[in-house]
C-alpha positions as CSV (number, residue, x, y, z in Angstrom):
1,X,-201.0,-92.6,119.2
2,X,-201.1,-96.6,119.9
3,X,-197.6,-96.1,121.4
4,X,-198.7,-93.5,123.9
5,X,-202.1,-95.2,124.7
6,X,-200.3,-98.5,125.3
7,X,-197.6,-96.8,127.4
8,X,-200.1,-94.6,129.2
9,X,-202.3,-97.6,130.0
10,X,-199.8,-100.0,131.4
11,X,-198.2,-96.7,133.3
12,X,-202.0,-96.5,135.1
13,X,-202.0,-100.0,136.1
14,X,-198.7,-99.3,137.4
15,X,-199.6,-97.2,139.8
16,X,-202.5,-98.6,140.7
17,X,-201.0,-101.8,141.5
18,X,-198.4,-100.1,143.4
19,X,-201.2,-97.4,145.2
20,X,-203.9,-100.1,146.0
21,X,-204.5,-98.9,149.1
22,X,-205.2,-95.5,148.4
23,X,-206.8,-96.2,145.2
24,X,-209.2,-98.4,147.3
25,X,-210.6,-95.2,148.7
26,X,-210.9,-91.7,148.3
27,X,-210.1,-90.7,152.1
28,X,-206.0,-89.9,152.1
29,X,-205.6,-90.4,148.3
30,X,-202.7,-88.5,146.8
31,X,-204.3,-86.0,144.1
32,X,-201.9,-84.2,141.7
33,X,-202.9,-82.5,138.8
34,X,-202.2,-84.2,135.6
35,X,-203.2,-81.1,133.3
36,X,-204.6,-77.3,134.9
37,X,-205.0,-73.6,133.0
38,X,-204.6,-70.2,134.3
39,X,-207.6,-68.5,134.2
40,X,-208.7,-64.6,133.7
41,X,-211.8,-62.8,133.7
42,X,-213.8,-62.3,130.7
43,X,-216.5,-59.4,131.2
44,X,-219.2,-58.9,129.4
45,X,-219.9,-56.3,127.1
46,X,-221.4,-53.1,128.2
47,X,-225.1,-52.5,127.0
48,X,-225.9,-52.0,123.3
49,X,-222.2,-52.2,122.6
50,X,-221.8,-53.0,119.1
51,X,-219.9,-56.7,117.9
52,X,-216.1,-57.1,118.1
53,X,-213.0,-55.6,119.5
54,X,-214.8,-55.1,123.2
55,X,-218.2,-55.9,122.2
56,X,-220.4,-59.4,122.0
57,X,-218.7,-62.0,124.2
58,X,-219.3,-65.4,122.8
59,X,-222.1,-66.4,125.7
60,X,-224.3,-69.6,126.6
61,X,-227.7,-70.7,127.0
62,X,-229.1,-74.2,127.8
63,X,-226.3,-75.5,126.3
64,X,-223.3,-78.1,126.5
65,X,-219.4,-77.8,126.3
66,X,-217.8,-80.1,125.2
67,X,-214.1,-78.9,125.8
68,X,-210.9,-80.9,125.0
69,X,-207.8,-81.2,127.0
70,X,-204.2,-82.9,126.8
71,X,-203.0,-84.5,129.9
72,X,-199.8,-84.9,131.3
73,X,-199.7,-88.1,133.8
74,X,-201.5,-91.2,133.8
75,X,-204.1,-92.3,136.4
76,X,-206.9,-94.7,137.3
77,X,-208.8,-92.3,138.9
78,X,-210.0,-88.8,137.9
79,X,-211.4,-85.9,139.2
80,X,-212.1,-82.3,137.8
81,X,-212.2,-78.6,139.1
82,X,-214.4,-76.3,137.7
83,X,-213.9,-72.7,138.2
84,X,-216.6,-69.6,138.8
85,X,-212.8,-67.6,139.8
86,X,-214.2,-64.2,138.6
87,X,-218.4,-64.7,138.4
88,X,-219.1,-62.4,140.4
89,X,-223.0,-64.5,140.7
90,X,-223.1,-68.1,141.2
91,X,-222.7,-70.4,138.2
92,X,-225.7,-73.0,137.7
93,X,-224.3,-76.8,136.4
94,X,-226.4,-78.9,135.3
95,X,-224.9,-81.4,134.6
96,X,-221.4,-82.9,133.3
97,X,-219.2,-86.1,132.5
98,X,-215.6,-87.0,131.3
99,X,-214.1,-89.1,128.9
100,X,-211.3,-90.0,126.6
101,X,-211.6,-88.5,123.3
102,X,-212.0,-90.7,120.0
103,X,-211.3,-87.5,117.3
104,X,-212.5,-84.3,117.3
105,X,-216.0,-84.3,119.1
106,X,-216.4,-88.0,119.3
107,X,-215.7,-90.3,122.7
108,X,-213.8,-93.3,122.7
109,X,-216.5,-96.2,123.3
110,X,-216.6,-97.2,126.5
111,X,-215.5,-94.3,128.4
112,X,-217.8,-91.7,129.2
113,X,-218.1,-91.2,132.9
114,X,-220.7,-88.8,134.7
115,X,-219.1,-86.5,137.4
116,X,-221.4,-85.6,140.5
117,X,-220.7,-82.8,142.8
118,X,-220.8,-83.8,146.7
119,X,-222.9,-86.8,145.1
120,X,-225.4,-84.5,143.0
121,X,-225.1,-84.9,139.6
122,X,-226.0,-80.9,139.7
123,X,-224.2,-78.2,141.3
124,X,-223.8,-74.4,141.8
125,X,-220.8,-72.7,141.7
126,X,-220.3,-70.0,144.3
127,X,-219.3,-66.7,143.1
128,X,-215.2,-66.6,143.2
129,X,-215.3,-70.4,144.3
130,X,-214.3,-73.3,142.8
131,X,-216.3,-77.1,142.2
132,X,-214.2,-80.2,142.8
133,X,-215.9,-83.5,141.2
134,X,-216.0,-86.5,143.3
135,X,-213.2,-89.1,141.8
136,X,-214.3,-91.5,139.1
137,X,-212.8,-94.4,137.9
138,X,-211.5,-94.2,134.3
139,X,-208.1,-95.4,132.7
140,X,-206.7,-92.3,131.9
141,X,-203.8,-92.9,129.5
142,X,-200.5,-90.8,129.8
143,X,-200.8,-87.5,127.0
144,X,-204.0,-88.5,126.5
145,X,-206.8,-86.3,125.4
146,X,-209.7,-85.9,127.5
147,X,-213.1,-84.6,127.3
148,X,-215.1,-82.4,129.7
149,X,-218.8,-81.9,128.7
150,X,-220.2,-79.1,131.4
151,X,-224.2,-78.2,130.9
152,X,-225.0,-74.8,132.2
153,X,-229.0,-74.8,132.2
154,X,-229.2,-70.9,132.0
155,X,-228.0,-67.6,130.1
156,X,-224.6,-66.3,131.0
157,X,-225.6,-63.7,129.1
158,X,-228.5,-62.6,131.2
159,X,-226.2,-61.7,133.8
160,X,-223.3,-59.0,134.1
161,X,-221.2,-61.7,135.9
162,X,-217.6,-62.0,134.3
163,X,-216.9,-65.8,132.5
164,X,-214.2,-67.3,133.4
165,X,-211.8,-68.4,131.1
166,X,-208.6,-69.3,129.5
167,X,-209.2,-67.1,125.7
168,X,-206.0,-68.6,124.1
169,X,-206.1,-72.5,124.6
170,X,-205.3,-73.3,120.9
171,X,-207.0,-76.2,121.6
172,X,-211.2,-76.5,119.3
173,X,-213.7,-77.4,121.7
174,X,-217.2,-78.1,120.8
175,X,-220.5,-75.8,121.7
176,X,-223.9,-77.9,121.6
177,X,-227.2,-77.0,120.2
178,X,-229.5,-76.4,122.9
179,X,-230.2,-79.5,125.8
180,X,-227.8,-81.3,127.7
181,X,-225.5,-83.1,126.0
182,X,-223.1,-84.4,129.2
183,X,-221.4,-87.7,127.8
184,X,-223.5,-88.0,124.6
185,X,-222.0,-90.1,121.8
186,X,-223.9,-88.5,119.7
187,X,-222.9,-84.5,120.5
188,X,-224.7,-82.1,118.3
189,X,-222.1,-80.1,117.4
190,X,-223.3,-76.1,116.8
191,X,-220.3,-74.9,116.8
192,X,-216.6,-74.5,118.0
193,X,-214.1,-72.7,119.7
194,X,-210.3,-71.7,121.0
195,X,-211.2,-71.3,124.7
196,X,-211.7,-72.9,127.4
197,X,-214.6,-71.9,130.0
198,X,-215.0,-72.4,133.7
199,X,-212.2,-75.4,133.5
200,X,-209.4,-74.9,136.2
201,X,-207.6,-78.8,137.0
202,X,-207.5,-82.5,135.4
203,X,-206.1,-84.4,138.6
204,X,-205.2,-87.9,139.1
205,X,-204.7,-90.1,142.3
206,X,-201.2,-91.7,142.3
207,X,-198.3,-92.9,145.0
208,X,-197.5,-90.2,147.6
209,X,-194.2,-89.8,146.1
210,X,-195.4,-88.4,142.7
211,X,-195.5,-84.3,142.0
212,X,-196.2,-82.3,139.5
213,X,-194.1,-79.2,137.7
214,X,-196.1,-75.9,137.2
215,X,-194.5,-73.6,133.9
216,X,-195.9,-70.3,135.3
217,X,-195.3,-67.6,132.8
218,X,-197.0,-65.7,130.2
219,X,-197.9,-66.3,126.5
220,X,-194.3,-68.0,125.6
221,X,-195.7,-70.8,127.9
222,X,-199.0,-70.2,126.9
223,X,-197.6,-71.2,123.5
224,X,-198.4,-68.1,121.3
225,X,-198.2,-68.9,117.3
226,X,-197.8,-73.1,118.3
227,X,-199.9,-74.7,115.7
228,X,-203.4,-75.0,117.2
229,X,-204.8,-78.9,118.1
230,X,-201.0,-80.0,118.0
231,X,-200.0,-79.3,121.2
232,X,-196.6,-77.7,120.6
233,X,-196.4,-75.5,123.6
234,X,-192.9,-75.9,125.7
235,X,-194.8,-77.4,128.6
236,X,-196.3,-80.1,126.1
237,X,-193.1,-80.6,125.0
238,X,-191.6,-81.1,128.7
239,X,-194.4,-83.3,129.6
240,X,-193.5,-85.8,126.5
241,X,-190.0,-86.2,127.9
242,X,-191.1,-87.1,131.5
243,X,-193.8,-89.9,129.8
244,X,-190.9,-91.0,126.9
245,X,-186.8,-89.5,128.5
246,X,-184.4,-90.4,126.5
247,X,-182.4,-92.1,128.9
248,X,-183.5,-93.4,132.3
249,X,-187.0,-93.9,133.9
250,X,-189.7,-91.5,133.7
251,X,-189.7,-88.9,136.1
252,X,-193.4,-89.8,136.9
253,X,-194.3,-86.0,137.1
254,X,-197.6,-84.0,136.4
255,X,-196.8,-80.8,134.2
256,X,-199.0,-78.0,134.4
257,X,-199.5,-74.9,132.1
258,X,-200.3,-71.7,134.1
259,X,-199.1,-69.2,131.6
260,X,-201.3,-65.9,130.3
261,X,-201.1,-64.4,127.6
262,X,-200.0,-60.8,128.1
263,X,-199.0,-61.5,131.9
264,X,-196.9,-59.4,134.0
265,X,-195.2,-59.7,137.5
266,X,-195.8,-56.4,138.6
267,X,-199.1,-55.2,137.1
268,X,-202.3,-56.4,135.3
269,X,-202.5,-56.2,131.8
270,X,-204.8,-59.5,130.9
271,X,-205.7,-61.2,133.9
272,X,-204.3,-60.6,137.6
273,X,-200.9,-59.7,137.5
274,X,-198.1,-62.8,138.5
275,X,-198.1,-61.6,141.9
276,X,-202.0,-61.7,143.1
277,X,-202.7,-65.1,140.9
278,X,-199.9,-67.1,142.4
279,X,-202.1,-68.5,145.2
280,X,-204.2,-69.8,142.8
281,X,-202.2,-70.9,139.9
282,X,-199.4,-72.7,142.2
283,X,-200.2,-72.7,145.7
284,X,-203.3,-74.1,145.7
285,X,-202.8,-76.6,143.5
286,X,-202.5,-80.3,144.8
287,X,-199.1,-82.1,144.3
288,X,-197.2,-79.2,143.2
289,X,-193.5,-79.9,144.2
290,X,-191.5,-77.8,141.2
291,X,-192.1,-74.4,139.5
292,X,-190.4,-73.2,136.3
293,X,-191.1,-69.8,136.1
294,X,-190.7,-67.2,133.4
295,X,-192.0,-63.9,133.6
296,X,-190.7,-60.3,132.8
297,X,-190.9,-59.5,129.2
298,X,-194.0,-58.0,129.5
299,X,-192.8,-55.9,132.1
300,X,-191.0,-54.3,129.9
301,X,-192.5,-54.5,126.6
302,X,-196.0,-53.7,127.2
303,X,-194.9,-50.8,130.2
304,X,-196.3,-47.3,129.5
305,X,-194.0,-44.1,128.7
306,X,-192.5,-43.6,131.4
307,X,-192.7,-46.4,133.5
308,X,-190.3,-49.2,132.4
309,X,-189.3,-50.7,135.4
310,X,-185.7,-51.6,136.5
311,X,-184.1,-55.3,136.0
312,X,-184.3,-55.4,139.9
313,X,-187.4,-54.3,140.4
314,X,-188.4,-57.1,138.4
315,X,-186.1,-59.7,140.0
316,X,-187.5,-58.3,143.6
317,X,-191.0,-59.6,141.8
318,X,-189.0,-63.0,141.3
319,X,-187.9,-63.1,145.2
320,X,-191.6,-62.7,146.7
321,X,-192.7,-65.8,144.1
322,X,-189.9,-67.8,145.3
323,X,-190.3,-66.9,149.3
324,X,-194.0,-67.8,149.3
325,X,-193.6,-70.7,147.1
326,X,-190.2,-71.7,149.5
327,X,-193.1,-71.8,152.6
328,X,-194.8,-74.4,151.0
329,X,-192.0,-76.6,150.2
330,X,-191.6,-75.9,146.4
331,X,-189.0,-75.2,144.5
332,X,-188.6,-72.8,141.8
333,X,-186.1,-73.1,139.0
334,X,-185.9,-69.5,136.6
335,X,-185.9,-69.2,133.0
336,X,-183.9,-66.8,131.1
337,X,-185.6,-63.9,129.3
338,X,-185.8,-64.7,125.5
339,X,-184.1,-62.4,123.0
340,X,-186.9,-60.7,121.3
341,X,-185.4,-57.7,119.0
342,X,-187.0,-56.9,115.7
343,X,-190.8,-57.8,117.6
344,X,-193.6,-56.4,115.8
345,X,-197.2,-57.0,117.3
346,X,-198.6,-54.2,115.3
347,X,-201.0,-52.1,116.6
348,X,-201.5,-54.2,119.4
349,X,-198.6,-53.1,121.6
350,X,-196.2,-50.6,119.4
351,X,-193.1,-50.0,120.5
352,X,-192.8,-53.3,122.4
353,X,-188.8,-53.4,122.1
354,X,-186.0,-51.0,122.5
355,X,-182.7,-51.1,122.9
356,X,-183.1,-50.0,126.6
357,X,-185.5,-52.7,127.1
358,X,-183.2,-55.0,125.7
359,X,-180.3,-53.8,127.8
360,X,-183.0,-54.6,130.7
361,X,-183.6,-58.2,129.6
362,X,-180.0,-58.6,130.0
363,X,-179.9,-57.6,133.3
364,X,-182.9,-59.4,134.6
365,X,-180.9,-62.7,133.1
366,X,-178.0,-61.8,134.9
367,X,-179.4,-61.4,138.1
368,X,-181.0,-64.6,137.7
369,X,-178.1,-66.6,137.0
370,X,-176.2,-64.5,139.9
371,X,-178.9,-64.2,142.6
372,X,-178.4,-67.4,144.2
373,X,-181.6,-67.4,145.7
374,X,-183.2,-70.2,143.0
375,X,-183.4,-73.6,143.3
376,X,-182.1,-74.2,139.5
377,X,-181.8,-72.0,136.2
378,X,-183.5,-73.2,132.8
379,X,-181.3,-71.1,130.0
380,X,-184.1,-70.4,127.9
381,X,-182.5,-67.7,126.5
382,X,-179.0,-69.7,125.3
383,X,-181.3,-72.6,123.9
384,X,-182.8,-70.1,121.6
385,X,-180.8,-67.0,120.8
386,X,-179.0,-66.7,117.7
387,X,-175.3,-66.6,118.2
388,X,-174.5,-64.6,115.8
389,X,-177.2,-62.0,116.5
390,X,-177.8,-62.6,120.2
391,X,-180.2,-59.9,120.8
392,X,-183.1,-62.0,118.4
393,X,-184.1,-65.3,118.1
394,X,-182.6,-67.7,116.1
395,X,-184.4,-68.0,112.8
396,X,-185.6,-71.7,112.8
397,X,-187.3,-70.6,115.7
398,X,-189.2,-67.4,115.3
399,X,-192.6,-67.4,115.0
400,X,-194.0,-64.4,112.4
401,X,-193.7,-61.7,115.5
402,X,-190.5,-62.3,116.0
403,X,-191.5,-62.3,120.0
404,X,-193.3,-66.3,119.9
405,X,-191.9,-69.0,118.7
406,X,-192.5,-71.7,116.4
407,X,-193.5,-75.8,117.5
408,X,-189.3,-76.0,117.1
409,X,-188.5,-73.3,119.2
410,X,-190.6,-74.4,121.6
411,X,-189.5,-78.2,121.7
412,X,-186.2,-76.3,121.8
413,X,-187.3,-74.3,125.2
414,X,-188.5,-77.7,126.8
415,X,-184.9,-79.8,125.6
416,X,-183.4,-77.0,127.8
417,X,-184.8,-78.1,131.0
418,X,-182.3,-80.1,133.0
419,X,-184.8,-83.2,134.6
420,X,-182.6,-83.7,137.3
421,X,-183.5,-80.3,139.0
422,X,-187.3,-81.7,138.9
423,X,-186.3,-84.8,141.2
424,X,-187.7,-84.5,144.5
């Protein structure tokens, strides 16, 4: 942790030495984001409905979050989006801060920093909208972890708006007793949890000629069975080899994690399907200049009797992603479909594979290494495929459901990415 503090550090002062004038000043800085999630809708329960399984939704009142994320890139200066994507009411803040994170709840002396909104410490989120902080100055190390205290005054629950949310962060954040807590030392923890609420984008000012990478996918980049508060997800994993390659400089490159559990390209399942969310998981984010995207298993696993789609109705899915992201001067580099015979999600989603599924995979991965119409392949699928049984994963990969993979596996999926096809 010293190593990548130091490194971090002396990275920020790097680019701020080399950036002065655009550090100097907000007006015509370069923002890129140094750490984002995908967000999806989470609406409350109907009236009376009893607690679980599409019941009580964990909800907040006069209270502050105190929610912990990993970076990517270093910076000097810091801003943060906050997200009211699917309220469908506006979103009261009362009040929040950033800082870099000591251990668990606890901030590194020193560091808190208050965020205002248009220069109120306060603001209200418009229904659908987003809130972009004005920039603070904080030495934000490289794979750092930073904390985002929001204070939301009233009762989510007293409304039937949705909360917006990313449900599988594998990440423990920290829920206050009542008041607001925003950059308190002393947080009075009442409690935790493995989601992250109303959070959209870290970003960083840096030189013009720095980017950022987006890993757009569904719960394999989500990292599904990575050990919780480890951060083992592929994109973690991609992001340490940009800060520390093993050869050469660093790339100098934000990565962000816009993956969904459960996500599809053609349809919704859990959150917007790939299609609709692209705008606002890619496009609109600042500095984007690379996309790695995997999607299609879902497609296939989770489709309904009768309405498995074909490998090039998937790949046509693939083609609108890469014409809209092509208009806006990205590029977009496919992943291979991972193996996933023997899969067993129980009663979640029965019947996920098949043999015809399978044969469908292998189609999707062949029009993707033969359509031509990429910027770059990432073989996924060859990093992690057992050879001798090339329809699953190989064992010192899988994760229990034979779908996910374990922290190896997924270090594995990130060795696969050729750097060179993120240079701009």
């Amino acid at each position: 942790m010293k190593l990548i503090r130091f490194v971090g550090v002396t990275l920020a002062a790097a680019l701020l030495t080399t950036n002065a004038g655009l550090v100097a000043q907000n007006r015509g800085e370069h923002w890129v984001g140094t750490w984002a999630t995908a967000v999806v809708p989470r609406p409350q329960p109907a009236p009376g409905a009893a607690p679980g399984r599409g019941g009580a939704v964990l909800n907040f009142k006069n209270q502050t979050l105190r929610q912990i994320v990993h970076v990517s890139l270093s910076g000097s200066r810091v801003r943060v989006v906050l997200s009211n994507a699917f309220g469908t009411s506006p979103l009261p803040v009362g009040a929040a801060a950033v800082a870099l994170r000591q251990k668990d709840s606890a901030l590194a002396p020193g560091s808190s920093r208050p965020l205002t909104f248009s220069g109120s410490a306060s603001t209200i989120i418009a229904a659908g909208a987003v809130a972009v902080s004005d920039p603070v100055t904080l030495a934000l190390p490289a794979l750092a972890d930073l904390v985002i205290d929001v204070f939301l005054p009233g009762d989510t629950a007293a409304s039937p708006s949705p909360l917006t949310t990313h449900a599988s962060a594998l990440q423990t954040s920290y829920l206050s007793a009542p008041g607001n807590h925003a950059g308190a030392a002393d947080f009075p923890v009442a409690g935790t949890m493995q989601a992250w609420f109303f959070l959209s984008t870290v970003e960083v000012s840096v030189p013009a000629q720095v980017g950022a990478v987006v890993a757009f996918g569904d719960s394999i980049t989500d990292g599904t069975l990575s050990t919780p508060d480890t951060n083992n997800r592929w994109p973690d994993h991609l992001a340490r080899r940009m800060i520390f390659p093993v050869a050469g400089p660093a790339l100098l490159m934000g990565v962000l994690n816009e993956g969904i559990a459960g996500n599809r390209i053609l349809t919704d399942v859990i959150g917007p399907n790939a299609l609709s969310r692209f705008d606002r998981d890619v496009l609109a984010l600042n500095g984007v200049t690379h996309v790695i995207l995997l999607e299609g298993i879902n497609d296939l696993g989770l489709a309904a009797d009768g309405q498995l789609p074909t490998a090039a109705e998937i790949v046509a899915g693939h083609r609108q992603l890469v014409a809209r992201a092509h208009a806006h001067g990205i590029k977009v580099l496919a992943g291979t479909v991972l193996p996933f015979e023997g899969t067993n999600l129980g009663a979640i989603a029965p019947g996920y594979y098949s043999a015809e599924k399978d044969a469908r995979r292998e189609a999707i991965n062949t029009l993707i290494r033969t359509g031509g119409f990429y910027d770059g392949i990432v073989d996924f699928e060859g990093a992690v495929k057992d050879p001798g049984q090339p329809r699953q994963l190989l064992a010192r990969f899988k994760g229990a459901d034979n779908l996910h993979l374990n922290d190896a596996g997924y270090k594995a999926m990130a060795d696969a990415v050729n750097l060179a096809l993120l240079k701009r």
